[in-house]
C-alpha positions in Angstrom: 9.2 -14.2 5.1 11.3 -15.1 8.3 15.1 -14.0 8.3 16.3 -17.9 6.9 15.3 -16.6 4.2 17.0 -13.0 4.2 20.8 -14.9 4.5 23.4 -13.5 2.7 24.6 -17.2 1.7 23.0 -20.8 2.1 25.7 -21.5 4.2 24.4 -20.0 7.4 22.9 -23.6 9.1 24.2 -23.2 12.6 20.9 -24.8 14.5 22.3 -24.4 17.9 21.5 -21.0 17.9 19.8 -18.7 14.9 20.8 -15.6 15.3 18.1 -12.4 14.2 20.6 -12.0 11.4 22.7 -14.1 9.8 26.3 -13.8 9.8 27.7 -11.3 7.7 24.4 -9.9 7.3 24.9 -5.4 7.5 23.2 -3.5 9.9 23.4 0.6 9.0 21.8 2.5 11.6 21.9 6.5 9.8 21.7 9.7 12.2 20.8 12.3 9.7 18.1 14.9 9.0 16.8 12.9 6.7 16.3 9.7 8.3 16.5 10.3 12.1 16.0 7.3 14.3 15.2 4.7 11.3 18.0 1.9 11.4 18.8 0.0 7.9 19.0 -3.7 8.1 20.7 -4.5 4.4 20.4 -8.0 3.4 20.9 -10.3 0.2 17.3 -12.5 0.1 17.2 -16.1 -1.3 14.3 -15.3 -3.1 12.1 -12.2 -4.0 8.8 -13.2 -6.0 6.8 -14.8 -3.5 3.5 -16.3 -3.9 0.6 -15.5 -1.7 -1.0 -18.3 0.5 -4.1 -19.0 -1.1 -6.0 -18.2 1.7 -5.3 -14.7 1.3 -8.0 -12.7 0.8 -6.5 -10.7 -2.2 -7.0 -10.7 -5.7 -3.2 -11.6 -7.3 -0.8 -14.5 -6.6 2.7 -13.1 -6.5 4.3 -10.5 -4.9 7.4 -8.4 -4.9 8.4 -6.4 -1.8 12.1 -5.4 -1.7 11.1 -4.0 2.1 10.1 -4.8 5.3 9.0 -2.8 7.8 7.7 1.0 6.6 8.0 4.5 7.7 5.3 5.6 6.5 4.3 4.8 10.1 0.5 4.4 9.1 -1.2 3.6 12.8 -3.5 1.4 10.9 -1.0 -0.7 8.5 -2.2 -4.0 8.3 1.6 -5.6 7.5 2.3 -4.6 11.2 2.4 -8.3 12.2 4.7 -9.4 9.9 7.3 -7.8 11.4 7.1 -10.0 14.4 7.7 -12.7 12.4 11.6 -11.5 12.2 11.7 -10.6 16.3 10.9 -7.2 16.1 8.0 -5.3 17.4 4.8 -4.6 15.1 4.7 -0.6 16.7 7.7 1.4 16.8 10.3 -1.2 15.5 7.8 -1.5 12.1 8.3 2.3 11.6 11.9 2.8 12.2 13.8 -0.7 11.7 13.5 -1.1 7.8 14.8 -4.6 5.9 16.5 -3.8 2.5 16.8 -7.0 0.2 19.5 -5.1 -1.4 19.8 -8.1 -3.8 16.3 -7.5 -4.7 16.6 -6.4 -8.9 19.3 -9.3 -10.1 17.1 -11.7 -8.1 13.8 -10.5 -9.9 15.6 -10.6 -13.1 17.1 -14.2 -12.7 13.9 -15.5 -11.1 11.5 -14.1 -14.5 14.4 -15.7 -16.6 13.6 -19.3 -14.9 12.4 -22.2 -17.1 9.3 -22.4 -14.8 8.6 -18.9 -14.5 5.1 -18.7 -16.3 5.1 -14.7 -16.4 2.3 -14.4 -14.4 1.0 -11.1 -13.0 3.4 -9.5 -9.9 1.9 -7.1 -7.7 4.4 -4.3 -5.5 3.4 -2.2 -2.5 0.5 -4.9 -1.2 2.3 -5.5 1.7 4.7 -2.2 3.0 5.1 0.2 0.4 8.2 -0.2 -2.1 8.7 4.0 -2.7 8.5 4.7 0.9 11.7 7.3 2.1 14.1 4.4 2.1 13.8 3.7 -1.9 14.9 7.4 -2.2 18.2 6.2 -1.1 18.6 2.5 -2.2 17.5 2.9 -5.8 16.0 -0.5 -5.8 12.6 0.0 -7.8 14.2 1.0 -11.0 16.5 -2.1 -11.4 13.1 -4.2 -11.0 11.0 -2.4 -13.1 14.1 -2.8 -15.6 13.8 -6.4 -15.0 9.9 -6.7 -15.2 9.7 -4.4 -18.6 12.7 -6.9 -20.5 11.0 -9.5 -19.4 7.4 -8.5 -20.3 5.8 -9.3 -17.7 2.7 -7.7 -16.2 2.8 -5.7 -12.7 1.0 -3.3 -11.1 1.9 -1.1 -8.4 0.2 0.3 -5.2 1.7 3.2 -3.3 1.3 6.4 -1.1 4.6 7.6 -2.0 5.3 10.0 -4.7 8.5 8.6 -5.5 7.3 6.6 -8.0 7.5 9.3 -10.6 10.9 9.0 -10.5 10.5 5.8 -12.6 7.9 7.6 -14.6 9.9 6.8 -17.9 10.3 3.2 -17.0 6.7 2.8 -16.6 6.3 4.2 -19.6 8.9 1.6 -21.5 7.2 -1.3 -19.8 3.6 0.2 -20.7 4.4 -0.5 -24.3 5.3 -4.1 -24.0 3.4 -5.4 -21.1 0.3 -4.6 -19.0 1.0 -2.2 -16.1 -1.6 -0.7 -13.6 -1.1 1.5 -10.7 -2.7 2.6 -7.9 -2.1 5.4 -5.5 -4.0 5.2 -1.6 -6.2 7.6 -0.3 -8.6 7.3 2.4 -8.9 10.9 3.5 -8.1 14.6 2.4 -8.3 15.8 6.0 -5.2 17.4 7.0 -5.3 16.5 10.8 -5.8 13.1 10.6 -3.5 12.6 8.1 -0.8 13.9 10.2 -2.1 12.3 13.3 -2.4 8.9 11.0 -0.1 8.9 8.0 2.6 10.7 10.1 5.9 9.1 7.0 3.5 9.4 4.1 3.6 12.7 1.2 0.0 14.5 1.8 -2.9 13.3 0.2 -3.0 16.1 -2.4 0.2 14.9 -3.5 -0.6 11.6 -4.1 -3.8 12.8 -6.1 -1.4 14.6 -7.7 0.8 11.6 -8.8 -2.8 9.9 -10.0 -3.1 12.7 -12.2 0.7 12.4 -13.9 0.6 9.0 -14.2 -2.7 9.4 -16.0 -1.4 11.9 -18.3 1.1 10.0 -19.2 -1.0 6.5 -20.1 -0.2 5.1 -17.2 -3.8 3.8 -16.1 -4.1 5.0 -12.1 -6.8 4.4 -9.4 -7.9 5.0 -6.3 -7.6 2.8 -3.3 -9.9 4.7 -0.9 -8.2 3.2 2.0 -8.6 2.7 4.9 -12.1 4.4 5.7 -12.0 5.0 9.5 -15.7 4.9 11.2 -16.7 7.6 12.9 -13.5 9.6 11.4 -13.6 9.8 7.9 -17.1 8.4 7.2 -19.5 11.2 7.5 -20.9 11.9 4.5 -19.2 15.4 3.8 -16.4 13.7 4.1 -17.0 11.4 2.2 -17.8 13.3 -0.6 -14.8 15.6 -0.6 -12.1 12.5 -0.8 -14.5 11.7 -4.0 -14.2 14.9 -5.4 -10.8 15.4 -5.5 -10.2 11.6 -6.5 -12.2 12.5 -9.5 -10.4 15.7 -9.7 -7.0 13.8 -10.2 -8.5 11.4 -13.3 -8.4 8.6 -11.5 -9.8 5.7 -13.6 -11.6 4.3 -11.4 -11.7 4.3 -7.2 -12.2 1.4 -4.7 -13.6 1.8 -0.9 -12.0 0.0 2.1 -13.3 0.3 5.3 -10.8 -0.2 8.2 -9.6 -3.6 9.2 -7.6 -4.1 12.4 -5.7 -7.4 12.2 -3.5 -8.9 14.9 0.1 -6.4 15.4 -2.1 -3.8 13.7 -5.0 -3.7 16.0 -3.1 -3.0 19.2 -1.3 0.0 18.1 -4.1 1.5 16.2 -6.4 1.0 19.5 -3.6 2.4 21.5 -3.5 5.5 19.2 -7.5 5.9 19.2 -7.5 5.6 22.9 -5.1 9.1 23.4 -6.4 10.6 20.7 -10.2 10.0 20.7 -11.0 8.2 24.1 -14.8 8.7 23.3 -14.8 6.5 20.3 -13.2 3.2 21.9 -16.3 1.9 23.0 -17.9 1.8 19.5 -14.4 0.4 18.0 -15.0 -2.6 20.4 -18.3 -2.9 19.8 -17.8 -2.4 15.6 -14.7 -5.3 15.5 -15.2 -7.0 18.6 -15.8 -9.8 17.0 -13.1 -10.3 14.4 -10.6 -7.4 12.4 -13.3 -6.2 9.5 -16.3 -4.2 10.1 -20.1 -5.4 10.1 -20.6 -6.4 6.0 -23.9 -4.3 6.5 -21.2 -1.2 7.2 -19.2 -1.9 4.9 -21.9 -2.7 2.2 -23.7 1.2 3.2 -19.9 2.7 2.2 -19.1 1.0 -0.6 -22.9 2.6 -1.6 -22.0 5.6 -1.1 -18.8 6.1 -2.9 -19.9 4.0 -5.4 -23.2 6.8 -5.9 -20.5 9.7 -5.4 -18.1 8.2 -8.1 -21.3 8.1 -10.6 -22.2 11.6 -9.4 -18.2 13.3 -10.6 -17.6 10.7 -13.3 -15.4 8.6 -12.1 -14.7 5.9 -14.3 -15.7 7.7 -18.1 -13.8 7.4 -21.2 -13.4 11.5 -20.9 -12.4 11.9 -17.0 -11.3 15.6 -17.8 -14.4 15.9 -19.5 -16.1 14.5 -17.1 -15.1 16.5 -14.2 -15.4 19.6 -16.0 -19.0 19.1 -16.7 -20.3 17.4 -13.5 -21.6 19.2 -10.4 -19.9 19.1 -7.2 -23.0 18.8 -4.8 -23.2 15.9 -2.6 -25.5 13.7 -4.4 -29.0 12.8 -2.6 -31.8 9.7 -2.8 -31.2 6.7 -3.1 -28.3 4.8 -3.4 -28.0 1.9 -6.0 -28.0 -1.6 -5.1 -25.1 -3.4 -3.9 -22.8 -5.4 -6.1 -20.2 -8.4 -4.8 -18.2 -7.1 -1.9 -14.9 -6.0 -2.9 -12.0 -7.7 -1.8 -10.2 -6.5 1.0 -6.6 -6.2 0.4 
């Protein structure tokens, strides 16, 4: 979405010269503890449930994000490039200069009350995630999930923030009239690479931690085991122990992605691997020299192995409590099982 679309009215058509924003648009730029450096662009969007080009390689067709831009400040985040798309920069200006569709619930409500609204299926957080910091102080969530539960309309939600249990109660309302699934992401349980990493985002026992209250409150909740960083976070050990507490947590089910380094994304995560772990650029260039995703014979041997590991703790059974109570937490060995259809990277 380029910033023609982000104007406050439909009124802004000077061609001789666009400006980044549109007249009358508010730019907030906040100096305090709490967000430091991070600069607030608040504007009223034309339109906020957008449907993904088909070419996408995700499994959903709509989309709400009531933010650009997140300061979560992931090195890896794949959304990096679409921030270049509004004249800003995919590295430091993606982490600290954050769009705000401030208009974002009344426009989800009056777009789900349109004649040719057919109430299909609206995924949040695919793109930059909607309970980063910044929804702590805009408030924006609840008015959509208001929106989405009157409506009855089916959602599902991806985060690594655990803000969304602020809206725990909402989820519930809208669990009773519609379908609603969410899923929290977590690639790693290592501390220092989540700090070097996730530097914005709550610690990965945390967001286990969410996956278990959302659980126990019948709010089905996954696992996105993402992103899987070769030679980091692949080891088997490691491995393991991300499965373990996954299936500590109750997660209903977990889903392995390996690292994929896409155009805005690529650059600053190479930049970061190249202070931080000089040795390993040579096999990144060699692993995604050809393209942004990993060999499908890598990716296959990881999906494998968390796929034997969520067998082995009992991922995925009616009884998860149950199930983790009663399994052993060894590494499992032999074999792994044969590989179904690739998942689909999102």
């Amino acid at each position: 979405m380029r910033w023609d679309n982000l104007r406050l009215t439909d009124h802004d058509t000077d061609t001789a010269a666009t400006p980044l924003f549109a007249r009358n648009a508010v730019a907030r730029t906040f100096d305090t503890p709490d967000f430091r450096g991070i600069t607030f662009y608040e504007v009223r969007a034309r339109s906020i449930i957008n449907r993904v080009p088909g070419a996408s390689r995700v499994p959903f067709e709509w989309t709400i994000n009531p933010y650009r831009g997140c300061s979560h400040a992931c090195t890896y985040c794949f959304a990096r490039k679409t921030h270049e798309y509004l004249d800003l920069g995919s590295g430091e200006d993606f982490d600290s200069k954050i769009i705000v569709k401030i208009n974002a619930p009344e426009l989800v409500r009056r777009e789900l009350a349109a004649p040719k609204w057919a109430g299909h299926h609206v995924a949040m957080g695919t793109n930059v995630d909607c309970y980063q910091r910044a929804e702590g102080r805009y408030r924006l969530m609840p008015g959509i999930l208001a929106a989405l539960r009157d409506a009855a309309n089916p959602f599902s939600i991806l985060t690594k923030g655990s803000l969304i249990l602020r809206d725990l109660d909402l989820l519930v309302e809208a669990a009773e009239v519609t379908d609603v699934g969410t899923a929290v992401s977590v690639g790693f349980v290592d501390d220092a690479l989540w700090r070097a990493v996730e530097p914005g985002t709550p610690h990965p026992r945390k967001r286990l931690d969410v996956c278990a209250t959302l659980n126990d409150h019948g709010i089905r909740c996954g696992v996105l085991m993402a992103p899987i960083l070769p030679y980091l976070t692949d080891s088997p050990a490691m491995l393991a122990e991300t499965v373990r507490r996954i299936a500590d947590s109750g997660a209903t089910h977990v889903a392995p992605i390996t690292l994929h380094l896409r155009p805005g994304a690529r650059e600053w995560f190479m930049a970061w691997l190249s202070r931080e772990h000089p040795r390993l650029v040579p096999r990144y260039l060699e692993m995604y020299g050809r393209g942004a995703y990993a060999p499908k014979a890598y990716q296959e041997r990881i999906r494998r192995e968390v796929e034997e590991l969520a067998r082995q703790f009992g991922i995925g059974r009616t009884n998860a409590r149950e199930a983790r109570r009663i399994t052993p937490r060894t590494r499992p060995t032999g074999p792994a099982a044969p590989p179904p259809e690739q998942l689909t990277l999102i």
